[in-house]
N, C-alpha and C positions, 0 to 999 in steps of 0.2 A: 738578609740583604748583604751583597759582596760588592766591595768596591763604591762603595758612598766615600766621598771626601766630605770632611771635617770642616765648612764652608755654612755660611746661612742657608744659602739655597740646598746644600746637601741634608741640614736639618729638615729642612722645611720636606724635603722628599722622603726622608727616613719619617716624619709623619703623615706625611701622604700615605703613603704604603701601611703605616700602620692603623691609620686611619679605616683603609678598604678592609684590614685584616679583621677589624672590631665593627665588620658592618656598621660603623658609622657615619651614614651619609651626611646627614644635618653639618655636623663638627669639619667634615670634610668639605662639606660646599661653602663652609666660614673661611674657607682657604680663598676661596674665589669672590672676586668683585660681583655686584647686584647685577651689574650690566655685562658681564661674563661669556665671551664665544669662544666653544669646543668645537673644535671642525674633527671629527673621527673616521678612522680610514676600516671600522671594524667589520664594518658588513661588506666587505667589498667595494662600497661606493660611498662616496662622500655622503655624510650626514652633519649636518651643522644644528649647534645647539645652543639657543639664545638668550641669557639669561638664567636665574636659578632657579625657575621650575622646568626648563627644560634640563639642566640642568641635573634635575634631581630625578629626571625619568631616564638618562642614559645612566645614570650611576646607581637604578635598581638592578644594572646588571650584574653588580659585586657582591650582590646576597648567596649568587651559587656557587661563589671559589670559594676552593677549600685548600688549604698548605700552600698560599701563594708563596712562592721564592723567588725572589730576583737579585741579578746580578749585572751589573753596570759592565756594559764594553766600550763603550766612548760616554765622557763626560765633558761640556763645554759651559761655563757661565760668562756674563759678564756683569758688572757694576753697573753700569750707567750708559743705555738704559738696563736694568735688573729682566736676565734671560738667562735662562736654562734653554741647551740640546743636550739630549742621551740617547743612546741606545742601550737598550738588555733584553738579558736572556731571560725568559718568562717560564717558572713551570707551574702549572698547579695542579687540582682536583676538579672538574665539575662533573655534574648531573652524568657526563657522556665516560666519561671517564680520567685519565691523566693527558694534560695538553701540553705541549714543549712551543713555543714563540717567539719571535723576535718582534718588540716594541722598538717606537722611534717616537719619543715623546720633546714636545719643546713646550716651554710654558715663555709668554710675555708678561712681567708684574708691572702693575701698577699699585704704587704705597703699599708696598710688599704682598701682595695678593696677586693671582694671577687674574690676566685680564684677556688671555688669549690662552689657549692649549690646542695646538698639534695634536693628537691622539694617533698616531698612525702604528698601525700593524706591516711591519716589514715583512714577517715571513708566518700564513697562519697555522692552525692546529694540523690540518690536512698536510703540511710540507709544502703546499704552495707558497711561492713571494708574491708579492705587490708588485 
């Protein structure tokens, strides 16, 4: 991980990420509020995700990376209300091969938990943008 600030919310991301790295979903959806919406821009078209069993079915996508690395190009938080905006450079391993990506992730917390996430793919494996 490149370019995390030293911030709660930058912890809270540098377990995020570590979390996906230790196929941890469970520990990782402890991240997220009961009543929790993922709006995801991954498959090309909105998918929205409602709650922790849905939840827990977008995030069996993390079982197939392998060597995630990421690296922060824009970082935004604020206090109150508690939000994170990022962008980064995404590389990993999967099934298909090596995948290079630009994320655009935003979380909204509520009682320090996220109660909203962005998931958006800015630019995907193929070299296509969004």
């Amino acid at each position: 991980m490149k370019n995390v600030p030293d911030t709660p919310l930058g912890k809270m991301y540098r377990e995020h990420i570590e979390l996906i790295l230790k196929k941890d979903i469970e520990h990782l959806l402890d991240q997220y509020t009961d009543d929790a919406i993922l709006i995801s821009s991954f498959m090309k078209k909105p998918v929205i995700y409602h709650g922790r069993d849905q939840l827990r079915e977008h995030m069996q996508g993390i079982l197939g990376i392998q060597g995630l690395e990421t690296e922060i190009v824009f970082w935004g938080e604020t206090d109150s209300p508690q939000t994170l905006m990022i962008t980064e450079q995404i590389r990993m391993q999967t099934a298909d091969g090596e995948a290079n990506m630009r994320f655009a992730d935003s979380w909204v917390l509520r009682d320090g938990k996220i109660a909203i996430h962005f998931a958006g793919m800015v630019q995907y494996p193929d070299g296509s943008l969004a």
